[in-house]
N, C-alpha and C positions, 0 to 999 in steps of 0.2 A: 676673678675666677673665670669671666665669660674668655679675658682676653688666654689666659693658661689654656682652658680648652681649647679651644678655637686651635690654637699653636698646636699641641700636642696630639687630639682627638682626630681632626683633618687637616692638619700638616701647610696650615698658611702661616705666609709669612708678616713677619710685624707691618710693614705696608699694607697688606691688603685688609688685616686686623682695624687698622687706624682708619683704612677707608670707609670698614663698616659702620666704625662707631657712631657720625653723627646722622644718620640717618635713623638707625635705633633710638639717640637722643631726640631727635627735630619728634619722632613719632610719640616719646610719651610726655614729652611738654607741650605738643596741641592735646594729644589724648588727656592730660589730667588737669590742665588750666591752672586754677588754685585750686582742685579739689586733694587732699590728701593721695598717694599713689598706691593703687590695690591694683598687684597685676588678675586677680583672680577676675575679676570685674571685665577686664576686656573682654569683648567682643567680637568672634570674625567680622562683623558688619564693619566695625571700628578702622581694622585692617585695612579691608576691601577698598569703603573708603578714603580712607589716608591715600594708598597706591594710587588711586582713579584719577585724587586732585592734584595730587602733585606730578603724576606723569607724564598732563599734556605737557608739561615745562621744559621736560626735560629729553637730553638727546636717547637713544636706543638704548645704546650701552651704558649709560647713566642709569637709566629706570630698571635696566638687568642688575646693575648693582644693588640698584636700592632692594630690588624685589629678594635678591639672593643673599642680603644682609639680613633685611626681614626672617626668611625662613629657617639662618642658621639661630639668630637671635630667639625667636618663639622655639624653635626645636629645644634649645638649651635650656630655658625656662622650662618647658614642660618636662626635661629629662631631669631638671630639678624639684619637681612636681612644685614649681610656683605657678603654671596653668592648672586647671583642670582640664582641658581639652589640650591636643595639638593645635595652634593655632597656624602653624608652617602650609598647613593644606590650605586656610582661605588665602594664602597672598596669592593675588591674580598671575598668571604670565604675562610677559611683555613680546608680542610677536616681533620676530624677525627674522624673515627668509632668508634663508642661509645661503650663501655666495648670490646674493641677490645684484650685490652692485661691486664693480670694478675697484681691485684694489688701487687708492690714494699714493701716487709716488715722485720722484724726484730722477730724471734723468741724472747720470754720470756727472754730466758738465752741469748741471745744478749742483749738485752736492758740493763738485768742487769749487764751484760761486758760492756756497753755502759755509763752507769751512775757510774760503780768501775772505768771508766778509768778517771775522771774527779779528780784530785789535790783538794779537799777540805782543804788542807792545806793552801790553799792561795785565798786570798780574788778573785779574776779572777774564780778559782775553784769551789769555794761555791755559787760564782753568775751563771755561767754557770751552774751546778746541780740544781740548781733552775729554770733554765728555762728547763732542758732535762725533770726535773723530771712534768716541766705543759704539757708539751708535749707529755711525755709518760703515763702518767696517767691519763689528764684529754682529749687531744686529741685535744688541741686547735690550731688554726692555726699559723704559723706566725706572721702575722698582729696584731691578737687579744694577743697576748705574748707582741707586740712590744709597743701597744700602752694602755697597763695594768696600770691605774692609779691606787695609795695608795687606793685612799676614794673606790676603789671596791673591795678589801678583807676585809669582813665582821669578823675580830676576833672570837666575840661573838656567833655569829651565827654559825661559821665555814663555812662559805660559799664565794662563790666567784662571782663578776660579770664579765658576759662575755659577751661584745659588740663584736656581730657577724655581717655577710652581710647584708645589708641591714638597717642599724640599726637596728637589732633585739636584745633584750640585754636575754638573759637566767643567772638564777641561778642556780649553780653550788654547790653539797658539795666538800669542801676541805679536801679531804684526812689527815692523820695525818702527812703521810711521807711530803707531800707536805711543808704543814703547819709548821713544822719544821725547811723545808729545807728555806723558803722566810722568817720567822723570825730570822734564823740565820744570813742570807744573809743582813736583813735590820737593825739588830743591831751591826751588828760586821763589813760591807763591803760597806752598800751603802754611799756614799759621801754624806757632805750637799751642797746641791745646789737648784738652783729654780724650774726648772722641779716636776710637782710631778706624773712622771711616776714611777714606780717602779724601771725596767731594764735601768741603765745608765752607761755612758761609765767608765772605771777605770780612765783615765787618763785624766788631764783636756784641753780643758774645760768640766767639769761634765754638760752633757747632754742626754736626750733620744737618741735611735740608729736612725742613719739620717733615716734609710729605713729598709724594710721587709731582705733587701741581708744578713744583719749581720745576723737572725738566721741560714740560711743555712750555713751559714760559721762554726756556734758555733756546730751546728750539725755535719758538714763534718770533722771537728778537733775532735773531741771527737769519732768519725769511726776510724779514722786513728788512735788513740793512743788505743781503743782496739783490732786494728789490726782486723778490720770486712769488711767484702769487697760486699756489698751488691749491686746491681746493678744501687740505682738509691740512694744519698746520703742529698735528701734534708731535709726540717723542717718536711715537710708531710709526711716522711717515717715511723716517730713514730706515726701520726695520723693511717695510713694504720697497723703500729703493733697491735693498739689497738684497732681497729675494726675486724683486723683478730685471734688473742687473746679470745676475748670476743665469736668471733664465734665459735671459738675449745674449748669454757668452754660450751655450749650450750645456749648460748645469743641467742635471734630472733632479725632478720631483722629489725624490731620494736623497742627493745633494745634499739642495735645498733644505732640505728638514731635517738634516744632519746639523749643517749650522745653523738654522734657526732652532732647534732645539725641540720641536714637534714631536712628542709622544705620539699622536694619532697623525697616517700619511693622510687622514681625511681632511686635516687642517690645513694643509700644502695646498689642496686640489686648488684652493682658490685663485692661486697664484697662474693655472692655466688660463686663466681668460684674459692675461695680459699678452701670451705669447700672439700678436696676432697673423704674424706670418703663420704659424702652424693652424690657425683655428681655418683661416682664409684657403688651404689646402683641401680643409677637409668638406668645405660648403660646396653646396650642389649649387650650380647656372643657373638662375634667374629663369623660369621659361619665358618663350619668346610668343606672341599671338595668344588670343582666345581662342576657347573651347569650340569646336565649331556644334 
């Protein structure tokens, strides 16, 4: 019932459903121990608590997770009247200044040392190059890679659908490289099986990737074997290449968040503090000498 809502009522998608769930879970198996489970019986302190221990752990946007899991999970309960209180008000925030730190990225000639270190020689290889290369090229998320159904590449057309946040679906042109690289992958590598997502496992049982973690993994291994050591190693590192990319060929902000797919142009903005020729432009001279 919680997962129906969730989908229906605010428009997420099964990945980020799946992401909520074990945090909800981790929270009411310390909360109940052996004791019998009466959600009536929580307590904001319970909450509060739970967040406070578990957050030094964990990275920014992890604890924004966990916290925004928290609040749709107690909202639901209570719009079930199994609270008596909204309990969505005690979960604490997790601060984080906004464009505080330099987007994470991949020069050009990385990428492309990124996508040469991938084994196309082997059916594992030609599958992963098919997903670096939607990644790096077309700039999509994780999620939206993981849960890529057949019937939304458009052959014909050469286009591709992309079920993004919120259910928002955009059209996409397919590259030629791309295009290429997922028909090679789906006549010569993909298994038959029931699934009709695209990306499935090699080994059986032939199935979609349980969750969003396998493409950071596929990303993180393909760093390591071109020997790249970039600072931050996940799926969205190729999204930040090719938004920073685009901005050092003279893309605008606009562009940008055409293909990236950014409902808000506030989301873009961040992507200015990479331009550094433009920012270097606008900085006033050092003065010279003290004040006399």
């Amino acid at each position: 019932m919680l997962t129906s809502s969730m989908r229906s009522e605010r428009g997420l998608v099964s990945s980020t459903i799946l992401g909520y769930q074990p945090y909800a879970r981790k929270f009411l198996v310390e909360r109940c121990r052996k004791e019998p489970l009466v959600l009536k019986e929580i307590k904001a302190s319970d909450v509060s608590d739970f967040v406070l221990r578990h957050c030094r752990r964990l990275s920014v946007k992890r604890a924004q997770l966990m916290t925004t899991a928290f609040r749709s999970f107690f909202r639901f309960l209570f719009q079930k009247r199994d609270l008596g209180a909204d309990l969505a008000a005690s979960v604490p925030g997790v601060a984080d200044w906004r464009r505080s730190t330099v987007p994470k990225y991949l020069t050009p000639e990385e990428v492309q040392r990124l996508l040469r270190a991938c084994d196309r020689r082997t059916s594992n290889g030609r599958r992963d190059y098919a997903i670096l290369l939607l990644l790096a090229r077309l700039g999509l998320r994780a999620g939206e890679v993981v849960s890529l159904p057949l019937e939304d590449i458009n052959w014909r057309a050469g286009e591709i659908l992309v079920r993004g946040k919120g259910l928002l679906h955009d059209r996409m042109p397919l590259p030629a490289d791309v295009g290429k690289a997922l028909a090679s992958y789906l006549r010569r590598d993909r298994p038959a099986c029931q699934t009709r997502r695209v990306f499935v496992c090699m080994k059986a049982p032939h199935r979609g990737f349980a969750a969003c973690a396998t493409l950071p993994t596929i990303v993180r291994c393909a760093i390591e074997r071109a020997n790249l050591h970039p600072p931050s190693k996940g799926a969205h590192l190729l999204r930040h290449s090719l938004a920073t990319s685009m901005l050092r060929s003279g893309a605008t902000m606009g562009e940008i968040g055409e293909v990236l797919r950014h409902r808000n142009p506030n989301t873009t903005e961040i992507y200015a503090k990479v331009d550094f020729e433009g920012l270097r432009s606008l900085a006033h001279p050092w003065p010279v000498g003290g004040a006399q």
